[in-house]
C-alpha positions in Angstrom: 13.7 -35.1 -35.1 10.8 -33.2 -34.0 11.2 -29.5 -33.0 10.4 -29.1 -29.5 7.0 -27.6 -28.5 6.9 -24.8 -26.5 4.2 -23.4 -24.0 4.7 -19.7 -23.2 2.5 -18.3 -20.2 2.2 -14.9 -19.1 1.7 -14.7 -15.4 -0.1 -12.0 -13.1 1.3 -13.3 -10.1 4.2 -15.8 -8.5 1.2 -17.6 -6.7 0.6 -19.4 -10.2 4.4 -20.7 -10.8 5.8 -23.5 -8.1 8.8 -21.5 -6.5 10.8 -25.1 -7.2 9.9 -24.7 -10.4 11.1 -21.0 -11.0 14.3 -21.4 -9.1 15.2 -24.1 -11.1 15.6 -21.6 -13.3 17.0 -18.6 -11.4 19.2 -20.7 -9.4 19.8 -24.0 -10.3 23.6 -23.7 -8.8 21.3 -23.7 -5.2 21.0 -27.9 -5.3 24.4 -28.1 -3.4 22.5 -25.7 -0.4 24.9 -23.3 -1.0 23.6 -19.4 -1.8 22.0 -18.0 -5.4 24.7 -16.4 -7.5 21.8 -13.6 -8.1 19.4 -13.7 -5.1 17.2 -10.9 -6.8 15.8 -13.2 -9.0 14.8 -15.6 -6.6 11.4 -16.5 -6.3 11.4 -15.6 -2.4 13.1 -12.2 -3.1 10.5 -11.4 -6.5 7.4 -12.3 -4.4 8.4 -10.1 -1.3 7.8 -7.5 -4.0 4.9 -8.3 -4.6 3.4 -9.6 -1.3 4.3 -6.4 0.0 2.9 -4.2 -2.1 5.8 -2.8 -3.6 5.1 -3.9 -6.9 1.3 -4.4 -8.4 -1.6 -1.8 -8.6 -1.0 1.4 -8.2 2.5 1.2 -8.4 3.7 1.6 -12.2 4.7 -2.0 -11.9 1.9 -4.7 -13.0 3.3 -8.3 -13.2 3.6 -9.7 -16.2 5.7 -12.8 -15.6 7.0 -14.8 -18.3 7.1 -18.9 -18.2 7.7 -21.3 -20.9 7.3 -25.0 -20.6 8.4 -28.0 -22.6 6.7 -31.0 -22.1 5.1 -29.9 -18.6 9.0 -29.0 -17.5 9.6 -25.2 -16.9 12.5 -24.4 -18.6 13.0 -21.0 -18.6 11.2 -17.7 -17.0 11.3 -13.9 -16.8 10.8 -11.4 -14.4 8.3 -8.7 -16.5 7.1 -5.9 -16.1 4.4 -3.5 -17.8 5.8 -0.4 -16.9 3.5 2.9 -17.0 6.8 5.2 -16.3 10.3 4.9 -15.8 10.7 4.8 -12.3 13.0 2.5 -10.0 15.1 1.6 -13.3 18.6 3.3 -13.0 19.5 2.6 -16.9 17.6 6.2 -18.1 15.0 6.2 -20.9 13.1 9.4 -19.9 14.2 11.2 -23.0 13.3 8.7 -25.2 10.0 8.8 -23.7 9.7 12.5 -24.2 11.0 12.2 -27.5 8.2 9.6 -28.7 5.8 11.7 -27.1 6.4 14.7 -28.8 6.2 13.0 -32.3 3.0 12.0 -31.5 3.5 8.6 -30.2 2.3 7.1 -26.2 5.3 5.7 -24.5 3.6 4.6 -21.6 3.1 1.8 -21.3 6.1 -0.2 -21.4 7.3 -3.4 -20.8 10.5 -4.0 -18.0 11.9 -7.5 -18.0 14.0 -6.3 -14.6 13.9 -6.8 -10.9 12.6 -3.9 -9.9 14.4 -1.0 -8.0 17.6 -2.8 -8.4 20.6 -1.7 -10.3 22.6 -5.2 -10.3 23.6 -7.1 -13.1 22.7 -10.9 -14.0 20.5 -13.0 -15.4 17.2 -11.5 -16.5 16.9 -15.0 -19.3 16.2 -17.3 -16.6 16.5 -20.8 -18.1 16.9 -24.3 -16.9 20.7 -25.4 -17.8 20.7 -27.3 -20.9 18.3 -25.2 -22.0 19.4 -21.7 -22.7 19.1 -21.1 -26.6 15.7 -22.3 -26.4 14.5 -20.7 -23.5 16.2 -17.1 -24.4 14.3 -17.6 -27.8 10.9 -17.7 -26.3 11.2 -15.2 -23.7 12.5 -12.5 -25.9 10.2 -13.8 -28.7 7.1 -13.7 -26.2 7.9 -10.4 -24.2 8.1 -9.0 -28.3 4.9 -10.7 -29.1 2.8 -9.6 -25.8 4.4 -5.6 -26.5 3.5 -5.8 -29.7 -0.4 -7.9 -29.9 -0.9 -5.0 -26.6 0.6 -1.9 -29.0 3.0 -0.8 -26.5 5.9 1.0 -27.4 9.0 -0.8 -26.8 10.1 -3.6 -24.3 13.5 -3.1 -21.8 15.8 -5.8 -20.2 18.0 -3.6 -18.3 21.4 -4.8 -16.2 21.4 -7.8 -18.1 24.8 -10.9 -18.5 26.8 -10.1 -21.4 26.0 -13.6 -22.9 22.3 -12.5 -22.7 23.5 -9.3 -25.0 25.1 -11.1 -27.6 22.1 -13.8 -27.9 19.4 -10.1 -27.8 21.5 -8.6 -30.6 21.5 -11.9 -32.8 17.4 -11.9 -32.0 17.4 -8.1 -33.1 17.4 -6.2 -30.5 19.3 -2.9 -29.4 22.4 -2.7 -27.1 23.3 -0.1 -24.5 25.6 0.6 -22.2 26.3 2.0 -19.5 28.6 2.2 -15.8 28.6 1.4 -11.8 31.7 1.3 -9.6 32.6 -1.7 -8.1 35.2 -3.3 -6.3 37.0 -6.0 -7.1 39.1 -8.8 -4.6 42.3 -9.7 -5.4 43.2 -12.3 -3.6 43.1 -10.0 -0.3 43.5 -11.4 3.1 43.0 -8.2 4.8 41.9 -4.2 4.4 45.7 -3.8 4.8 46.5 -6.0 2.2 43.8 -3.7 -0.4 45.6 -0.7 1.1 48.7 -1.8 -0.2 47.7 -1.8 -3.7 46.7 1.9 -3.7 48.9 4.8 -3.6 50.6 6.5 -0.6 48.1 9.5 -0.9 44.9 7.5 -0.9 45.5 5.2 1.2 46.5 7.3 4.1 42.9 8.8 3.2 41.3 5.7 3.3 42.9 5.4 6.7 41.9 9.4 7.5 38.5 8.3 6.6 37.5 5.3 8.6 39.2 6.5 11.5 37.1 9.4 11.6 33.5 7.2 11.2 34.9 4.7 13.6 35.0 7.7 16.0 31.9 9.3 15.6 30.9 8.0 19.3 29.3 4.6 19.2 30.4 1.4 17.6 29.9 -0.3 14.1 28.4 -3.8 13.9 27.7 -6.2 11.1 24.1 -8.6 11.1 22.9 -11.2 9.0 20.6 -14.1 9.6 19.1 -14.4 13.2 21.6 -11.8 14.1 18.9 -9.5 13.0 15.9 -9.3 14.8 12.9 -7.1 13.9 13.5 -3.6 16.1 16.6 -3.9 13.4 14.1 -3.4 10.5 11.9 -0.7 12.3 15.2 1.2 12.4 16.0 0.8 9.0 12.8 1.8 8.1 13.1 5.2 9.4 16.6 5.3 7.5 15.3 4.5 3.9 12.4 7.0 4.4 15.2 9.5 5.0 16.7 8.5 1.9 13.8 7.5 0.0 12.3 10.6 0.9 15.4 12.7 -0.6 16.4 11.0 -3.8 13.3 9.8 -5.5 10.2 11.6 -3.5 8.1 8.7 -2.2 10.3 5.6 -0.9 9.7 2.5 -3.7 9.8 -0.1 -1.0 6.7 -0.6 1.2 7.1 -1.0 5.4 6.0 -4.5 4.9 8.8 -5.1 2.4 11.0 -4.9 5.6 9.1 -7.3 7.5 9.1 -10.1 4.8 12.5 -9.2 4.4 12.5 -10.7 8.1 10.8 -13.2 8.0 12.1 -15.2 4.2 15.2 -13.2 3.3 17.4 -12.8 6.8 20.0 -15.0 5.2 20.3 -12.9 2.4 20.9 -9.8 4.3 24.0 -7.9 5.8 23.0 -4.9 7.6 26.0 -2.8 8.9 24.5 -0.3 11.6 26.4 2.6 13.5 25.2 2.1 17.0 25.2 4.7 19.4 24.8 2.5 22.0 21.6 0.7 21.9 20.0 3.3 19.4 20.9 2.9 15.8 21.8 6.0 14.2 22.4 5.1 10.4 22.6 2.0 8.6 23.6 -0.1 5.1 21.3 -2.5 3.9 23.5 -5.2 1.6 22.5 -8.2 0.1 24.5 -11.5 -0.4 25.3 -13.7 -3.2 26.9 -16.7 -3.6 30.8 -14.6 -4.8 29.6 -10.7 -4.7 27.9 -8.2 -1.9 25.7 -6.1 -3.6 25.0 -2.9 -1.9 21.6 -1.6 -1.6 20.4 0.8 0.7 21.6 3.5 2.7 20.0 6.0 5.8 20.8 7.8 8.8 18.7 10.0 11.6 22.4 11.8 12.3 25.1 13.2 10.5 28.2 12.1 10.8 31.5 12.8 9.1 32.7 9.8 6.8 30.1 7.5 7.9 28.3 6.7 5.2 31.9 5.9 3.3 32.2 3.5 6.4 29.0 1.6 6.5 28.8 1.5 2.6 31.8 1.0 1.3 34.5 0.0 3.7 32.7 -2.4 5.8 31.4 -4.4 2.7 34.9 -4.3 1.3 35.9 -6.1 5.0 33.2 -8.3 4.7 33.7 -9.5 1.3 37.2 -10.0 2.0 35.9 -12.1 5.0 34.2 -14.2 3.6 36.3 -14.8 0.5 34.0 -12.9 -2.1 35.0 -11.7 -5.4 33.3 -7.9 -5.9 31.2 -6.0 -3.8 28.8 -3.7 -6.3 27.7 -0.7 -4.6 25.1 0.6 -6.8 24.6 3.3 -9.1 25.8 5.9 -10.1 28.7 8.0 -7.6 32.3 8.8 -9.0 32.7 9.2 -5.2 33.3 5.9 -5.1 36.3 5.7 -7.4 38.9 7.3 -4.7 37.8 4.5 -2.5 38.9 2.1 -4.6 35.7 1.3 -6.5 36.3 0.9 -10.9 34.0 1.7 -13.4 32.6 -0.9 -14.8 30.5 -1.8 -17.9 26.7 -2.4 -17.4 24.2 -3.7 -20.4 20.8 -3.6 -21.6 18.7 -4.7 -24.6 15.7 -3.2 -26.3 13.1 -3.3 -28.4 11.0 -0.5 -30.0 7.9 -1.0 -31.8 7.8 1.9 -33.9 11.2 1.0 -36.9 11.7 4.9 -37.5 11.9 5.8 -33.8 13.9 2.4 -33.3 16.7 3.5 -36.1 17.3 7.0 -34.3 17.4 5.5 -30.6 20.2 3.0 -32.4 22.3 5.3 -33.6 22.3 7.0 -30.4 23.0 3.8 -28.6 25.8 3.8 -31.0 27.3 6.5 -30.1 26.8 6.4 -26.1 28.6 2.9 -26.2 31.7 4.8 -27.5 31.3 7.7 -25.2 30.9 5.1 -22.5 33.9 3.0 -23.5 35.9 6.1 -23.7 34.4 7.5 -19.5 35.5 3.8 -18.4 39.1 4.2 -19.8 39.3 7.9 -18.2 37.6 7.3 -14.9 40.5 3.9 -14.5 43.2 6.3 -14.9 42.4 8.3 -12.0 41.8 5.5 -10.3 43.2 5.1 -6.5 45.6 1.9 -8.1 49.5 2.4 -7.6 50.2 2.4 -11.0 53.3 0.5 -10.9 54.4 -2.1 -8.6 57.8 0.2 -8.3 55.4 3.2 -7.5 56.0 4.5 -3.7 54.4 2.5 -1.7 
């Protein structure tokens, strides 16, 4: 039996791939019209990127989109990325970049098989099913080739599936690790029924908590779909500015972003305001997937005590309990999240470096940051906000 020929294409732009043709790929579980299990990888959501502007020239993020065929059939694609910094990435590789550079060696640029500005695991392999061995092979083989025939330094796939790590590290390549919060559903029928699981002293501050937001003088309500209409996005707008502005200096996300976001991803979108009356005052951005709520975004024009616990975490615990989802992932970073009732969690990525000297130090680091990591997990659960026993006052 003949081995099976493979066409690899690199791609400058989603206007040359079918969107069919990708999602059948990215989310094949889609054909029984319910939602993606990752709607990040989407071809609607990847494109909004770039229609916008918030990916392309003159943003560190050129498009360098992997797609292999068989036969004429796409069976598997990748969302990459030359990369010339490490912005918008949330798993860190400044210091290896510093490091490289002061032995001489040019980092920049890189290549980012990621979607961009978005700390949320899954698939970054996108293959047809039937098809995964084959299709993981190509990608990684062709992201390694295009780094290497280019002379770039190294090649990333960050927040990656743990069956995705185990088939990198058979192909060579590095693992790391690293850590979110995220809440997990256990069956709940209610925020009671969650409260019940935690001890007597955090959950009467849960309680303390959401009382306080729910009081801060206007009311708290939840859109999605045609529930949102556009004066929703020019207010959210002003909110990720805010934050935008704050945390990384310039906002990654364009204002058109928010207005394709409108018009091809409404369904996709919860947005939990705090209204004081008709005028929103802050606001959660969270996107949904077919069993988790991923939480994106978060801004307000007023201060507020506890709201941003509310909109962020609470509500999307009460929504995901709702609507019978499994986890709600609120992002990165924040052991602020853990008395809420938010674990630590393991998070992967795989990588490539050109240079085999530089490669065997950044391994044994990785070596010895998945321990360290293993052993912050274990700590963090123990201070978790979890009765510990079932007999534990309740």
């Amino acid at each position: 039996m003949s081995e099976t020929q493979i066409e690899l294409n690199v791609l400058a732009s989603l206007d040359q791939v079918e969107a069919a043709d990708w999602d059948a790929c990215a989310c094949p579980e889609t054909e029984d019209g319910g939602r993606a299990l990752d709607p990040f990888t989407t071809h609607r959501f990847l494109k909004a990127f770039e229609d916008s502007g918030s990916v392309g020239p003159g943003t560190g993020w050129q498009p360098r989109y992997l797609v292999a065929k068989a036969d004429g059939m796409v069976i598997a694609c990748a969302p990459l990325y030359a990369k010339g910094h490490s912005q918008g990435e949330y798993i860190f590789d400044h210091n290896w970049a510093h490091a490289y550079e002061r032995a001489g060696g040019r980092y920049y640029p890189k290549l980012q098989m990621a979607v961009p500005f978005t700390p949320v695991t899954g698939r970054r392999f996108l293959t047809r099913p039937g098809w995964f061995e084959t299709g993981t092979a190509a990608l990684v083989q062709g992201a390694v080739q295009l780094a290497s025939e280019n002379r770039l330094s190294s090649l990333h796939v960050t927040f990656c599936t743990e069956e995705e790590v185990e088939a990198g590290r058979q192909m060579g390549l590095l693992h790391r690790t690293g850590q979110q919060f995220h809440w997990e559903n256990r069956g709940y029928g209610s925020f009671d029924d969650f409260l019940g699981d935690l001890s007597s002293r955090k959950r009467k501050n849960i309680r303390k908590e959401r009382a306080t937001a729910q009081g801060f003088g206007g009311e708290i309500v939840q859109l999605t779909g045609e529930q949102i209409e556009p004066q929703h996005w020019d207010a959210f707008w002003r909110f990720y500015q805010d934050t935008g502005a704050r945390k990384w200096g310039t906002p990654y996300l364009t204002r058109r972003f928010f207005s394709l976001a409108h018009e091809r991803l409404r369904d996709d979108i919860l947005l939990i305001f705090a209204m004081d009356g008709a005028r929103p005052v802050a606001g959660a951005l969270n996107v949904i997937g077919r069993e988790v709520l991923y939480g994106r975004y978060w801004g307000c024009i007023e201060d507020h005590p506890c709201l941003h616990f509310e909109a962020c975490y609470y509500q999307a615990i009460d929504y995901a309990i709702a609507h019978g989802l499994k986890r709600v992932e609120a992002g990165a970073q924040g052991e602020h999240k853990l008395a809420r009732g938010y674990l630590p969690s393991p998070v992967h990525s795989l990588h490539w470096i050109a240079d085999e000297g530089f490669a065997r130090a950044v391994e044994d680091y990785l070596t010895a940051e998945r321990a360290a990591v293993d052993d912050e997990i274990e700590v963090l659960t123990s201070y978790g906000p979890f009765r510990k026993t079932m007999s534990e006052d309740a």
